[in-house]
N, C-alpha and C positions, 0 to 999 in steps of 0.2 A: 509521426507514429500515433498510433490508435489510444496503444497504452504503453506505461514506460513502468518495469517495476525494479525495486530498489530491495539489497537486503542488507539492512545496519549491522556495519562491522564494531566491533568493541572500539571504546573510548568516544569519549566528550566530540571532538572534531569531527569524526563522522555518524555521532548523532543528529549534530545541529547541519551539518551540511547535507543530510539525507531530508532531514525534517522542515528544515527552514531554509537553507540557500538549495535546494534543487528544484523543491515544492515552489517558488517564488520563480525561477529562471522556469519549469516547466508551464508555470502557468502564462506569466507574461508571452511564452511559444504557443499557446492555446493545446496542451495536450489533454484530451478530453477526460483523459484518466492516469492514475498516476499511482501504485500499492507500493506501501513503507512496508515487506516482511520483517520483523522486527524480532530475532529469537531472544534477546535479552529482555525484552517484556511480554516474550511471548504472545505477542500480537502481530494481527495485522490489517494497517490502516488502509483505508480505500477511498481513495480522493476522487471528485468526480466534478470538472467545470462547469459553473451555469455561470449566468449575465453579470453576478456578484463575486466568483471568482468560485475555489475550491470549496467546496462541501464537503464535508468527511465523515466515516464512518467509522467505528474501531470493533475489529471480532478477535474473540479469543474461543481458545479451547473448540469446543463439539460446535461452535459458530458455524454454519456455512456460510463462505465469503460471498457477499453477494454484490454484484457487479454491475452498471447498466449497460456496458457495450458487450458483456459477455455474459447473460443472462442463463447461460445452460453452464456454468459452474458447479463440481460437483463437487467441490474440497471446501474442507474444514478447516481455520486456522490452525488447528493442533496438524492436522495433514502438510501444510504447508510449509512448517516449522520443521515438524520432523522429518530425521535423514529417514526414515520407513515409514513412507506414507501409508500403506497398508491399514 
């Protein structure tokens, strides 16, 4: 896949396993891209592969998610999070 995205469910185990054992298992598969939606910090992270491994970004609120395999992104963290994206 191009991009694989993730949204953290509540509790400890599927923080670390979204943030840290999926992020590890996706990169060692080379997926170029990889977004943690995150509504319990109300972010969202946007991992992206180069030669060093993942790079990341963090957007919150009126952020626009900005992406490099999807460069015409038109959402905001806060959009992404909420059930009315509107």
């Amino acid at each position: 896949p191009m991009l694989i995205v993730e949204v953290v469910s509540p509790g400890a185990e599927n923080r670390k396993r979204d943030y840290v054992d999926k992020r590890a298992q996706y990169e060692r598969r080379e997926v170029p891209e990889y977004w943690i939606i995150d509504p319990i910090q109300n972010q969202v992270v946007v991992l992206w592969l180069t030669e060093k491994g993942y790079e990341e970004t963090t957007f919150k609120g009126s952020e626009t998610v900005l992406s490099f395999g999807f460069s015409q992104w038109p959402l905001t963290a806060a959009q992404m999070i909420s059930a009315d994206p509107a």
